[in-house]
N, CA, C and O atoms as a DFTB+ gen file, in Angstrom:
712 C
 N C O
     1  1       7.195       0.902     -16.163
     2  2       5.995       0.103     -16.055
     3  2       4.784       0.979     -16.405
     4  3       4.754       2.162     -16.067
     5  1       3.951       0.492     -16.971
     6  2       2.211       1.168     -17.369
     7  2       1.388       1.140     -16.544
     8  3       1.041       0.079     -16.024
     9  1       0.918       2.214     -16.250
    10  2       0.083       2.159     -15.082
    11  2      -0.839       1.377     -14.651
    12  3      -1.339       0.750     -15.584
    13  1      -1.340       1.107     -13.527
    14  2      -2.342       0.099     -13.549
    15  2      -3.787       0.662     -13.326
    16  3      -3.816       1.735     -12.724
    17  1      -4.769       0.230     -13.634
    18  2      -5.989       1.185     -14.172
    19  2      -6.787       0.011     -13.013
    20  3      -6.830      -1.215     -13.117
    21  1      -7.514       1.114     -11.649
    22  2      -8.662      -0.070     -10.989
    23  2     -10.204       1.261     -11.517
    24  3     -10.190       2.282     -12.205
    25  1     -11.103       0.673     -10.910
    26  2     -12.079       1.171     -11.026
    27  2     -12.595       2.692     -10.845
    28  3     -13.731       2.946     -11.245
    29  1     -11.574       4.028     -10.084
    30  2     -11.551       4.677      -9.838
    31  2     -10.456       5.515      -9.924
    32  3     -10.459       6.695     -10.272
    33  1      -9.078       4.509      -9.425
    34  2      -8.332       4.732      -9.395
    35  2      -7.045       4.277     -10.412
    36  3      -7.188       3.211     -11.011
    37  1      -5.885       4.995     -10.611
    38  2      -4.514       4.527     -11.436
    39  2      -3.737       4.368     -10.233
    40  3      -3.827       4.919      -9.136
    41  1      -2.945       3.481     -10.692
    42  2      -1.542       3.143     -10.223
    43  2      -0.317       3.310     -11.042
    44  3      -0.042       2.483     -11.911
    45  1       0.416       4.320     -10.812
    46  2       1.516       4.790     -11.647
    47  2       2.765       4.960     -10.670
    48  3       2.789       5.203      -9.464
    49  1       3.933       4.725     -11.709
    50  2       5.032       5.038     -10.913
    51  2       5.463       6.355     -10.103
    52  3       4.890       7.428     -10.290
    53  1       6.340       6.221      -9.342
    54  2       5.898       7.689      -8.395
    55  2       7.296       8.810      -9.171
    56  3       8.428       8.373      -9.378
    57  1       6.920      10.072      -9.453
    58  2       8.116      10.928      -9.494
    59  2       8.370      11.836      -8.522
    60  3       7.762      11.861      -7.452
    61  1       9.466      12.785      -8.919
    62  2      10.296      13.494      -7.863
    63  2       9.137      14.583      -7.824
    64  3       8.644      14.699      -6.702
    65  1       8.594      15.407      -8.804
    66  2       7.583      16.021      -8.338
    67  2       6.281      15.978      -7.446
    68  3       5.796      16.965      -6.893
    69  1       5.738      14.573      -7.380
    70  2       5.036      14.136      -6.284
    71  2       5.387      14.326      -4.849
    72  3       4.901      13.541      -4.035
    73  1       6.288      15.415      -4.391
    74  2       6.658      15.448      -3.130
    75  2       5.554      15.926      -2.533
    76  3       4.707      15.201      -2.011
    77  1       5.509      17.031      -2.574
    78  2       4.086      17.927      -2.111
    79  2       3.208      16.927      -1.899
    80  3       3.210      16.328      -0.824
    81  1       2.440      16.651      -2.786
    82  2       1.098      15.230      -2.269
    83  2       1.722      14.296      -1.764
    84  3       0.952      13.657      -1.046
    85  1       2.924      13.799      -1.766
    86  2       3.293      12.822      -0.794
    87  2       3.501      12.832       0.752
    88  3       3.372      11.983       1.635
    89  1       4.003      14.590       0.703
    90  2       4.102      14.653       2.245
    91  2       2.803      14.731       2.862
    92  3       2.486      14.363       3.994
    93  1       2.047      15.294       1.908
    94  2       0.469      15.462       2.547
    95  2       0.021      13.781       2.863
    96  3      -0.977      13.631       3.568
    97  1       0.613      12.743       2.443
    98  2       0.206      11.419       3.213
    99  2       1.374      10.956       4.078
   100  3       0.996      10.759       5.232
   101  1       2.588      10.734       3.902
   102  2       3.388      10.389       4.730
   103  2       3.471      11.434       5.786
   104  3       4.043      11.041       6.803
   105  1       3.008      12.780       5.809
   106  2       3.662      14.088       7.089
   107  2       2.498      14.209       7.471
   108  3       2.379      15.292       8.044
   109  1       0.863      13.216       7.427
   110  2       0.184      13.412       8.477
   111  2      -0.065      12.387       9.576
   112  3      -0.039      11.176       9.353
   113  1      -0.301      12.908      10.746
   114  2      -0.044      12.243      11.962
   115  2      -1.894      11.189      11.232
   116  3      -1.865       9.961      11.308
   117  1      -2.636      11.579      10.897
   118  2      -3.935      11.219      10.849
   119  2      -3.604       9.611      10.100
   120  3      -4.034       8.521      10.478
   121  1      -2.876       9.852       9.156
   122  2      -2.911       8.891       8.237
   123  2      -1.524       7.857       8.706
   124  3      -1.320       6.679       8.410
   125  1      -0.769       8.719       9.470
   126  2       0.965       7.319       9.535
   127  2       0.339       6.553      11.007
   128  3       0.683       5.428      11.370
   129  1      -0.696       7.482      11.781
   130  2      -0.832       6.704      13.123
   131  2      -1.215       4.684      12.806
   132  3      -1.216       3.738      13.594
   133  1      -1.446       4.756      11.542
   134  2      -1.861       3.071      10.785
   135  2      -1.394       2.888      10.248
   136  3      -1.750       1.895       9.613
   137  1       0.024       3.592       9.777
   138  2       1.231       2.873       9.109
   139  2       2.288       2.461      10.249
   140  3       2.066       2.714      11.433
   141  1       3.841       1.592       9.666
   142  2       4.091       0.658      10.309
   143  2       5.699       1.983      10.134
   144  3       6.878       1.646      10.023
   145  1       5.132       3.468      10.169
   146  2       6.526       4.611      10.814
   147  2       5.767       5.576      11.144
   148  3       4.556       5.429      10.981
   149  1       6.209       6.639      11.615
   150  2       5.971       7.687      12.269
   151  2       5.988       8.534      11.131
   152  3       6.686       8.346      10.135
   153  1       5.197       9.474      11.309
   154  2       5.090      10.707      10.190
   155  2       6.521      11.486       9.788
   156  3       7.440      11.734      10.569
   157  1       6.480      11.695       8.847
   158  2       8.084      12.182       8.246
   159  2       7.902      14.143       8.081
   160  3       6.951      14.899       7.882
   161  1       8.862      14.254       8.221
   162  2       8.938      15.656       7.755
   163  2       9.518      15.549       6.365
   164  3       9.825      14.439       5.932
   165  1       9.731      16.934       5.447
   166  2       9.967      17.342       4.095
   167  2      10.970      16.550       3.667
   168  3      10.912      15.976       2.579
   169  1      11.979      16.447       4.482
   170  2      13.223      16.345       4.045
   171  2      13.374      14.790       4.124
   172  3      13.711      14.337       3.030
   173  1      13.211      13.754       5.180
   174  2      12.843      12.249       5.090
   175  2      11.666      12.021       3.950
   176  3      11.716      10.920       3.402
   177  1      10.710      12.832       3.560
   178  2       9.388      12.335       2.302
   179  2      10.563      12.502       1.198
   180  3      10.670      11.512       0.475
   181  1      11.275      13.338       0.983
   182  2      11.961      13.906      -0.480
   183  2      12.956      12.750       0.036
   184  3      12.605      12.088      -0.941
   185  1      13.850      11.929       0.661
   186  2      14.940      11.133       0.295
   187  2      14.183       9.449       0.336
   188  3      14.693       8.465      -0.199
   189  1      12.958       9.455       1.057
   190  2      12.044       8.360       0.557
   191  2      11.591       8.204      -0.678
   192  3      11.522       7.248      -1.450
   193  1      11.204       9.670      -0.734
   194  2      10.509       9.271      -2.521
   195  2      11.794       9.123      -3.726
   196  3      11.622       8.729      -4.879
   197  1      12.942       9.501      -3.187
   198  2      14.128       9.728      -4.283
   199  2      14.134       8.186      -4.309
   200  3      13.937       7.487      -5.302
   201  1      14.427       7.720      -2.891
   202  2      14.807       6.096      -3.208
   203  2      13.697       4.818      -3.437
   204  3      14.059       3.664      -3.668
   205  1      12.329       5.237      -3.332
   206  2      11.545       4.777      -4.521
   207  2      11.691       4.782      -6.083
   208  3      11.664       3.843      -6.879
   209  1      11.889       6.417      -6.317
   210  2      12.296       6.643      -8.078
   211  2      13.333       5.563      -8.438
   212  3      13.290       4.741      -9.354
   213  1      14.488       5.807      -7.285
   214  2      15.582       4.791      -7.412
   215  2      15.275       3.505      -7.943
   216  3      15.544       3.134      -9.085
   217  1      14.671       2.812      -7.018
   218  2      14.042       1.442      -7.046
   219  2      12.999       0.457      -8.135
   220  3      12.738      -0.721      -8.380
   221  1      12.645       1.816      -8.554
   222  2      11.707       1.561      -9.835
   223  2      12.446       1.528     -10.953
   224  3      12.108       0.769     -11.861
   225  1      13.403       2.218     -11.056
   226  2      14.419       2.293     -12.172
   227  2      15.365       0.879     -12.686
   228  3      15.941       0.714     -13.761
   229  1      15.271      -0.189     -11.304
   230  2      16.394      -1.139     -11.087
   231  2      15.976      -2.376     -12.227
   232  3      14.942      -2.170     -12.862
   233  1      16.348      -2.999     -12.365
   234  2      16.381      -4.379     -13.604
   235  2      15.696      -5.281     -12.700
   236  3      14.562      -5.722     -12.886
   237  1      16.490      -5.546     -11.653
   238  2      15.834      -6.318     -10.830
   239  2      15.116      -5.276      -9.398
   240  3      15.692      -4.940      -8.363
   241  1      13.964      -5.030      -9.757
   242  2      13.405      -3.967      -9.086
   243  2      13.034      -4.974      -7.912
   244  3      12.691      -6.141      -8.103
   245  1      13.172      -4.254      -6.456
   246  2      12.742      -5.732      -5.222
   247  2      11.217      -5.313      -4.784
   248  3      10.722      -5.925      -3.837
   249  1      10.477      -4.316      -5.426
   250  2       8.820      -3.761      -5.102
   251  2       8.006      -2.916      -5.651
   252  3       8.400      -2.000      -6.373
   253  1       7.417      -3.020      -5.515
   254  2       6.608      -2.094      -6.471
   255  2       5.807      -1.081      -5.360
   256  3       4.925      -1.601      -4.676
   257  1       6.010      -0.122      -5.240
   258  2       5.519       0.737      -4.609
   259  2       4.927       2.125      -5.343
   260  3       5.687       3.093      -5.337
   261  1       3.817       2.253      -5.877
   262  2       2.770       3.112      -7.038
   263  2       2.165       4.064      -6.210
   264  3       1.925       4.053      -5.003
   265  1       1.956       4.925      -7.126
   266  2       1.299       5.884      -6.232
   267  2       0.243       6.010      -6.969
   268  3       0.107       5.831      -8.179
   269  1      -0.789       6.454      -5.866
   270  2      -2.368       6.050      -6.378
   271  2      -2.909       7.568      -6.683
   272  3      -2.684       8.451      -5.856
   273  1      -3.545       7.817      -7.750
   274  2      -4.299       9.165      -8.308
   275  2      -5.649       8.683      -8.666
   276  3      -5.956       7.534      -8.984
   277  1      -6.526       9.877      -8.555
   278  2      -7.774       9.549      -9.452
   279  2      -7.796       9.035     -10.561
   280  3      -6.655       8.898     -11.002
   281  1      -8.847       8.560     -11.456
   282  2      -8.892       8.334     -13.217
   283  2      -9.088       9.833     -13.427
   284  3      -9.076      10.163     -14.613
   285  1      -9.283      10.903     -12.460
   286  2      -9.500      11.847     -13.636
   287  2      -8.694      12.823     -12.865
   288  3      -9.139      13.962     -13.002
   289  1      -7.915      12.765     -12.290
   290  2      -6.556      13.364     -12.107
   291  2      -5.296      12.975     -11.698
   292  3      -5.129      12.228     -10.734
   293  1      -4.175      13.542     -12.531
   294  2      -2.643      12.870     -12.068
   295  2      -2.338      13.110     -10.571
   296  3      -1.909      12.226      -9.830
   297  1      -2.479      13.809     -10.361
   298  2      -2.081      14.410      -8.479
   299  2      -2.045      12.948      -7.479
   300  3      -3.071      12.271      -7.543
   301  1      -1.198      12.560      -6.792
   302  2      -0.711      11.886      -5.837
   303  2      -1.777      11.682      -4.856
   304  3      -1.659      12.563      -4.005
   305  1      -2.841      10.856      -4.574
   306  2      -3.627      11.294      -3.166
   307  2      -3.295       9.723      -1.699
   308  3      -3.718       9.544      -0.558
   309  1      -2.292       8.899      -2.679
   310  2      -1.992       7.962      -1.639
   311  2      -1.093       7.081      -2.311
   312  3      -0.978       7.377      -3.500
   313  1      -0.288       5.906      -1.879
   314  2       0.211       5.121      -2.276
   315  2      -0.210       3.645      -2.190
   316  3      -1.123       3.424      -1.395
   317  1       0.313       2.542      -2.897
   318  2       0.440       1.194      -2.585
   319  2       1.669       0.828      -3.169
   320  3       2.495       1.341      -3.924
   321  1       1.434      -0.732      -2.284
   322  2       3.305      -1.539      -1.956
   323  2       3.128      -2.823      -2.066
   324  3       2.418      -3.323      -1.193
   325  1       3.594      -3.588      -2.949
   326  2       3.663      -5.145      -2.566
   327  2       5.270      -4.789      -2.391
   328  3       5.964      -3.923      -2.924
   329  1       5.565      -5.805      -1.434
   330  2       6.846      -6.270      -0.871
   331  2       7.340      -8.217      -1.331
   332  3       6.594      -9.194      -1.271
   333  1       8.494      -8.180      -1.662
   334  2       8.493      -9.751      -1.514
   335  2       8.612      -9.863       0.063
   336  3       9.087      -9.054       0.860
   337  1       7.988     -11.223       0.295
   338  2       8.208     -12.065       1.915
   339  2       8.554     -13.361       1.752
   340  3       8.581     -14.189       2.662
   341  1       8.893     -13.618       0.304
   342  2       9.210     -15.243       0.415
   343  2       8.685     -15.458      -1.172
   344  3       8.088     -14.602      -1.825
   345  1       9.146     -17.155      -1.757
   346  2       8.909     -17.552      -2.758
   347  2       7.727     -17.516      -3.258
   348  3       7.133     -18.577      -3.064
   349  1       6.903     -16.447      -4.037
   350  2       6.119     -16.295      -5.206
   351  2       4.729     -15.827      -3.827
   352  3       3.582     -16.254      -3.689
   353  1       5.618     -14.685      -2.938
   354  2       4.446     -13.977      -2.139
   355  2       5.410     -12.390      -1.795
   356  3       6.574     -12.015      -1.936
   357  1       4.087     -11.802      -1.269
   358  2       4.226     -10.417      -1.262
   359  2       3.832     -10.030      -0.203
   360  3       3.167     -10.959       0.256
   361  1       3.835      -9.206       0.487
   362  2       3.050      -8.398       1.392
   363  2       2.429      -6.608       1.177
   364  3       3.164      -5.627       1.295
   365  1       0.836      -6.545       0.826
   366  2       0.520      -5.801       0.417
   367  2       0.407      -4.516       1.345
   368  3      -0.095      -4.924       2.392
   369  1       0.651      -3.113       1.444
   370  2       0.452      -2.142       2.232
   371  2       0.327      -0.900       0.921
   372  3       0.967      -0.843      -0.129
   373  1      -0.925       0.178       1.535
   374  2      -1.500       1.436       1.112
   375  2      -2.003       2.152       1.798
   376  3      -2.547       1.734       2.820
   377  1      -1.997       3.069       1.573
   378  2      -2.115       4.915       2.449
   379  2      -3.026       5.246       1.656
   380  3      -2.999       4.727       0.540
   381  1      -4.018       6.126       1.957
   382  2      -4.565       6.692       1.279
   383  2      -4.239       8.562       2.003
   384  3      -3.691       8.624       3.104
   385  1      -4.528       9.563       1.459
   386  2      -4.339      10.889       2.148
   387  2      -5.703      10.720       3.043
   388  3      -6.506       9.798       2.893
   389  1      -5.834      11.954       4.157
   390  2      -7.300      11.781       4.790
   391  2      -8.043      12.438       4.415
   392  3      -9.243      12.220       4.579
   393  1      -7.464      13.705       3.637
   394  2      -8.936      14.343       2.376
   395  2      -9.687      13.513       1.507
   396  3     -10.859      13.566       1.135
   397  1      -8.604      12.607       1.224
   398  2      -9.882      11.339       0.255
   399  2     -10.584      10.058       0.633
   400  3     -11.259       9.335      -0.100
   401  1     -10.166       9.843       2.514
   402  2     -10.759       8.805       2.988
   403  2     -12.709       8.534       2.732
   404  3     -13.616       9.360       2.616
   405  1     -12.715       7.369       2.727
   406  2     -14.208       7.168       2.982
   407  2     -14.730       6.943       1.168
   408  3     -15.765       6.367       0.833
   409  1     -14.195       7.267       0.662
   410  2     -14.801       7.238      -0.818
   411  2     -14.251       5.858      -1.233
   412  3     -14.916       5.584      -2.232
   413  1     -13.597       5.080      -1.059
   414  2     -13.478       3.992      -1.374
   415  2     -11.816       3.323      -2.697
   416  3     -11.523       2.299      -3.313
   417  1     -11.289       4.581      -2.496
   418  2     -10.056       4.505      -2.949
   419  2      -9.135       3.466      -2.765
   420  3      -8.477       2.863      -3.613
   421  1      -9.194       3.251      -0.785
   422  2      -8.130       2.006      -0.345
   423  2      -8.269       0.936      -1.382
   424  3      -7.453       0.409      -2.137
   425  1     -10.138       0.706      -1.098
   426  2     -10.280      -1.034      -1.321
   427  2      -9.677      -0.891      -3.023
   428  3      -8.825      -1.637      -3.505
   429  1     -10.433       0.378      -3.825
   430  2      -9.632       0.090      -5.087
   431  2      -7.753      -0.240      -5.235
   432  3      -7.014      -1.145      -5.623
   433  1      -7.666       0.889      -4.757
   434  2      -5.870       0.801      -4.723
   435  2      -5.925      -0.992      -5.035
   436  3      -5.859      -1.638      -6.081
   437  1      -6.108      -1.480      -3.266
   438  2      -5.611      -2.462      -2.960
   439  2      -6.235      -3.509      -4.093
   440  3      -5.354      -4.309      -4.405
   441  1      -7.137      -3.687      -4.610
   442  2      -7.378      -4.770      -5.607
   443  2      -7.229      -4.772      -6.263
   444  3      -7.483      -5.693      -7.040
   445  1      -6.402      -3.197      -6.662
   446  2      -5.954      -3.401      -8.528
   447  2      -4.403      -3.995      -8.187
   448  3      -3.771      -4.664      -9.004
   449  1      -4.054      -3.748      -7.257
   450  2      -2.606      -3.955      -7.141
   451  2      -2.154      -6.016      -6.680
   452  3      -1.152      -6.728      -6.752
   453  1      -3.477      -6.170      -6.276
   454  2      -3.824      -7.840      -5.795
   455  2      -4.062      -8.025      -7.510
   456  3      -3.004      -8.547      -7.862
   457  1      -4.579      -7.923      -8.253
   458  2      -4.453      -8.559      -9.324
   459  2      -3.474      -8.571     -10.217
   460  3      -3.345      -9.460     -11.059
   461  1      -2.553      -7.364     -10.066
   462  2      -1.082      -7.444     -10.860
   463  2      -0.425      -8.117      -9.918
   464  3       0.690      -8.442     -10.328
   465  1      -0.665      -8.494      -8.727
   466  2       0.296      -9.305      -7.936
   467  2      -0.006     -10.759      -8.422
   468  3       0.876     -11.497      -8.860
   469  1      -1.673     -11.209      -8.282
   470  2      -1.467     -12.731      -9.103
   471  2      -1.593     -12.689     -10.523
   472  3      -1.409     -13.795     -11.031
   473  1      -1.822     -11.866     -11.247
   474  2      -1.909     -11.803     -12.569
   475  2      -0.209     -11.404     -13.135
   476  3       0.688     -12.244     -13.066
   477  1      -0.077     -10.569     -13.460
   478  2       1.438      -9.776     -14.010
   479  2       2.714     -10.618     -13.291
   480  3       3.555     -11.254     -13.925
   481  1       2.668     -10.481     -11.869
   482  2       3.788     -10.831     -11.234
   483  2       3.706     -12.433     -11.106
   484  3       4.803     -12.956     -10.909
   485  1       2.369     -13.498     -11.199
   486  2       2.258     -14.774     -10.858
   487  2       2.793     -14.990      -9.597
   488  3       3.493     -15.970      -9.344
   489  1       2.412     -13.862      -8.540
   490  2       2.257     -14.680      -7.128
   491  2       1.025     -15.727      -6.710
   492  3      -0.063     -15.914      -7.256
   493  1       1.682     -16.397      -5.412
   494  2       1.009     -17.122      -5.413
   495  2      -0.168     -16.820      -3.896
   496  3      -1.259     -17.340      -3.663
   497  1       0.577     -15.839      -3.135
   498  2       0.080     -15.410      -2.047
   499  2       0.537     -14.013      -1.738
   500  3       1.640     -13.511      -1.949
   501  1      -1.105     -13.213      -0.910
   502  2      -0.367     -11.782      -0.798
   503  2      -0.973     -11.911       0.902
   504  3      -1.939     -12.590       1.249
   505  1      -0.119     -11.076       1.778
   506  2      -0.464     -10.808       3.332
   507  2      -0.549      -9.328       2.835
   508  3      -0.320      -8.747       1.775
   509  1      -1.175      -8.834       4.637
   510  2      -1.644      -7.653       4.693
   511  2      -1.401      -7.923       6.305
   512  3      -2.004      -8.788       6.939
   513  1      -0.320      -6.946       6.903
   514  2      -0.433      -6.678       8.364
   515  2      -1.311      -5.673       8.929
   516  3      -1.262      -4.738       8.131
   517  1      -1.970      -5.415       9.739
   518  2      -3.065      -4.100      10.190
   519  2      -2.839      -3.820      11.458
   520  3      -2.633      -4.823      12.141
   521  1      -2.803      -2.793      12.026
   522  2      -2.998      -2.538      13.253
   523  2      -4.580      -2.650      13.470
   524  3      -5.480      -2.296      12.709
   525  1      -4.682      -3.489      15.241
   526  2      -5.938      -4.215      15.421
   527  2      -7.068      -3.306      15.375
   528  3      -8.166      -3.719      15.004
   529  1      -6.787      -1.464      15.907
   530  2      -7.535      -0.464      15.520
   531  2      -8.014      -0.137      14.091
   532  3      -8.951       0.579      13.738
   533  1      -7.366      -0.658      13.555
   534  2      -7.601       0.181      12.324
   535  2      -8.693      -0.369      11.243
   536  3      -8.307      -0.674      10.114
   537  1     -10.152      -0.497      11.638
   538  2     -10.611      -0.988      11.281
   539  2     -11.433      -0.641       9.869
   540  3     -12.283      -1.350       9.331
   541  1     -11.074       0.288       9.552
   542  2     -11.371       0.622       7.934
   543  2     -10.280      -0.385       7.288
   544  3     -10.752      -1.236       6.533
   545  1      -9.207      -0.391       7.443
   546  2      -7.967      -1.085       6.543
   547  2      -8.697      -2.524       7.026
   548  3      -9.111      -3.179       6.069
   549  1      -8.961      -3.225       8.567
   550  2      -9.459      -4.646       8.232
   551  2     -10.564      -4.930       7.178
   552  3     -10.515      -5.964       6.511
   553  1     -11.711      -3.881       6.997
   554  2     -12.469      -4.180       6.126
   555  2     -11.930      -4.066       4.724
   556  3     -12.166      -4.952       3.902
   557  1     -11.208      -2.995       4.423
   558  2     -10.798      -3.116       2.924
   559  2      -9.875      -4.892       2.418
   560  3      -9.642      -5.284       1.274
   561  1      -9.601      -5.490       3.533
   562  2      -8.953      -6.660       3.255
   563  2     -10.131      -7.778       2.744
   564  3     -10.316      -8.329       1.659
   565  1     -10.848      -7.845       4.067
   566  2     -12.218      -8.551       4.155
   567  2     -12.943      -8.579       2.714
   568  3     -13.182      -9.597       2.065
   569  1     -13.236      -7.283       2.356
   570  2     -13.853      -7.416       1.009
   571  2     -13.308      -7.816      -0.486
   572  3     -13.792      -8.133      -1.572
   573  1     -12.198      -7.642       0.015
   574  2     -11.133      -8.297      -1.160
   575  2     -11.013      -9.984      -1.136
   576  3     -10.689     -10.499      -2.206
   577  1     -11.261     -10.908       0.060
   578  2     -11.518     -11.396      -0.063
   579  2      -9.911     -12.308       1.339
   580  3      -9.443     -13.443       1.427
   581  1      -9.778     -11.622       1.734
   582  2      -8.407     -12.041       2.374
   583  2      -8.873     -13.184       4.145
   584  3      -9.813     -13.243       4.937
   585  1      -8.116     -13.568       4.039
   586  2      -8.758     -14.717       5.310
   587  2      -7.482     -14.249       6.969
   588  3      -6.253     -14.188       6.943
   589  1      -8.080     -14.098       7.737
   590  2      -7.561     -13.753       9.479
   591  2      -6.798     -15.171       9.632
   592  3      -7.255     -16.291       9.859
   593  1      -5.560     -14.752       9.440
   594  2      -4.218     -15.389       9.782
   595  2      -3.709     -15.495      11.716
   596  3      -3.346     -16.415      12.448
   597  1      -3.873     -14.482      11.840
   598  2      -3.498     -14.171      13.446
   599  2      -3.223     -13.288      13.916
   600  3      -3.613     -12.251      13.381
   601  1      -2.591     -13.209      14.884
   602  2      -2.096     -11.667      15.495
   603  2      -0.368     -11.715      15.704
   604  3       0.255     -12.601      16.290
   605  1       0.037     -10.835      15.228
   606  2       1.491     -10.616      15.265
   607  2       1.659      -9.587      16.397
   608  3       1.257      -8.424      16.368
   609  1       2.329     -10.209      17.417
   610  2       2.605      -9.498      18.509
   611  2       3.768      -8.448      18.690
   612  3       4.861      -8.760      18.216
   613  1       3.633      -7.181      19.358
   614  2       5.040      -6.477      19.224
   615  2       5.520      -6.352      17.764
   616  3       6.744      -6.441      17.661
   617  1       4.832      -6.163      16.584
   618  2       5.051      -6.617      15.123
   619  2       5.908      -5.255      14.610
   620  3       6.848      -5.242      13.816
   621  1       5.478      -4.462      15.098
   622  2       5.915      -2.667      14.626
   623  2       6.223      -1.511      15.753
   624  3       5.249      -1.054      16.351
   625  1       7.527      -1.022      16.066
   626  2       7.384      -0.166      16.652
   627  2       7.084       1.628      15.995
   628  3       7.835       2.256      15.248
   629  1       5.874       2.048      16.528
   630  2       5.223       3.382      15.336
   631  2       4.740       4.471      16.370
   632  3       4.244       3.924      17.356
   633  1       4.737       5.760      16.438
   634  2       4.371       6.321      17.432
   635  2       4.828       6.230      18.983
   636  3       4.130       6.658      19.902
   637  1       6.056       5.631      19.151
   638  2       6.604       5.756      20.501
   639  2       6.240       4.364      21.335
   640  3       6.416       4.224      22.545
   641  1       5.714       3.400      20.465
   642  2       5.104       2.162      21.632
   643  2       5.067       0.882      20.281
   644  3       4.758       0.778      19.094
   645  1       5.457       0.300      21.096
   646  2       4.924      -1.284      20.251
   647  2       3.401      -1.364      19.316
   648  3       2.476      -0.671      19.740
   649  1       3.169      -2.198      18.077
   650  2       1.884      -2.262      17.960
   651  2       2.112      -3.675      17.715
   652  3       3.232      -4.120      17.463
   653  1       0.858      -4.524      17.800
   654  2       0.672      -5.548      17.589
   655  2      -0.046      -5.425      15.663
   656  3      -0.387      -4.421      15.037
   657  1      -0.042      -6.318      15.405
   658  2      -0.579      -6.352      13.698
   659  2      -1.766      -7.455      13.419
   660  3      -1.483      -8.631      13.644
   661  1      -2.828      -7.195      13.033
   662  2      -3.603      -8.687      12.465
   663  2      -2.696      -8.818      11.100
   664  3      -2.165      -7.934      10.426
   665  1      -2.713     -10.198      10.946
   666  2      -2.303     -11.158       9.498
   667  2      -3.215     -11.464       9.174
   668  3      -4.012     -12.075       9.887
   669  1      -3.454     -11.078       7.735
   670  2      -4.525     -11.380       6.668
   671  2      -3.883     -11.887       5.485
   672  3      -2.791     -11.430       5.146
   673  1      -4.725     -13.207       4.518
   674  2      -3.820     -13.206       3.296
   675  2      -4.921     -13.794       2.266
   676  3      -6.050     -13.998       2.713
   677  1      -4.658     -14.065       0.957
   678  2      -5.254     -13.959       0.393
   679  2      -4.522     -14.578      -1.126
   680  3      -3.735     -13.986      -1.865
   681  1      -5.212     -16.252      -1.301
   682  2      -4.044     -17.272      -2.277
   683  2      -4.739     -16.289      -3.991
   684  3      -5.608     -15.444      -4.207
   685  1      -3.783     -17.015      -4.786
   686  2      -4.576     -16.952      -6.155
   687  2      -5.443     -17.994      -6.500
   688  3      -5.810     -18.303      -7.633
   689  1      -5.684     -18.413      -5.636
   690  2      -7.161     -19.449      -6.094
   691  2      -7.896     -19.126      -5.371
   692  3      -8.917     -19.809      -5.282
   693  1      -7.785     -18.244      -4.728
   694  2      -9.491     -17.507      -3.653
   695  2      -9.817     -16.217      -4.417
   696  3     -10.987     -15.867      -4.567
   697  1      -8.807     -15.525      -4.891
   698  2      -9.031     -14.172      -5.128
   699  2     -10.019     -14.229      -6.894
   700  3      -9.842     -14.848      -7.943
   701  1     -11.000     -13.259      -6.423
   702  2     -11.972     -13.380      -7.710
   703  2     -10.799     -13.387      -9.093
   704  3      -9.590     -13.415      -8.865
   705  1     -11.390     -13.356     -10.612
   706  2     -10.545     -13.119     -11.422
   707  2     -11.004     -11.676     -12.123
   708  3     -12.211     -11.919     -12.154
   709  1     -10.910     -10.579     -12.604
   710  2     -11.462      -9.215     -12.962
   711  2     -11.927      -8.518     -12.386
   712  3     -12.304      -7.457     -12.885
């Protein structure tokens, strides 16, 4: 697949050399405490990222999971994921590393990857689960344009305890077009 080009950021397929910058987002406690696992060590990042490479390789590939770099460098600084959840929908999730938080990477990631989801792929709906803390990731939804679905209770167990999740989603007839 060709990368996908947002305003700041690319979306490219992930390789085996991306370990290093990958563990630097999956092996920090800063950044997995708002993902839906616990931080990985070397050896779980290297058989995750193998079975991504895997997955990307497949005919019938079941996700797209890209890893996000600057426009003006290849280096790994976070990922994004649509998932299927059902007929002609996805569920969107992205990391960013915490050296590059605050600059505005997520919201890119996430809207270049919302438009190959209704554009390229012709979905028809994308969700976004959040932990209720995590309120940088609710806003990156918000501005994309995504509407408060509800609260998913007990949704993820991450860090040793239950989390609950907000549901956010977002049709192809709400989402801007370019």
């Amino acid at each position: 697949m060709d990368p996908l080009t947002g305003d700041g950021v690319r979306l490219r397929e992930f390789r085996l050399d991306d370990l290093d910058n990958y563990l630097a987002v999956v092996g920090d406690d800063r950044v997995t405490t708002w993902l839906s696992f616990d931080s990985r060590d070397r050896a779980a990042a290297e058989k995750s990222l193998g079975a991504m490479v895997e997955r990307a390789a497949l005919a019938d590939r079941p996700d797209y999971t890209l890893a996000v770099t600057r426009l003006d460098d290849d280096r790994l600084i976070g990922f994004a994921r649509l998932g299927p959840t059902g007929i002609q929908a996805a569920h969107l999730g992205y990391a960013i590393a915490a050296d590059h938080w605050g600059r505005g990477h997520a919201t890119d990631a996430a809207r270049t990857m919302v438009k190959f989801a209704f554009g390229t792929l012709g979905l028809h709906r994308v969700s976004a689960a959040i932990g209720p803390e995590n309120l940088a990731s609710v806003a990156v939804v918000k501005r994309l344009g995504f509407s408060y679905e509800g609260r998913i209770r007990h949704h993820v167990f991450t860090n040793g305890d239950w989390r609950d999740s907000l549901l956010y989603s977002v049709l192809d007839t709400e989402f801007p077009a370019g």
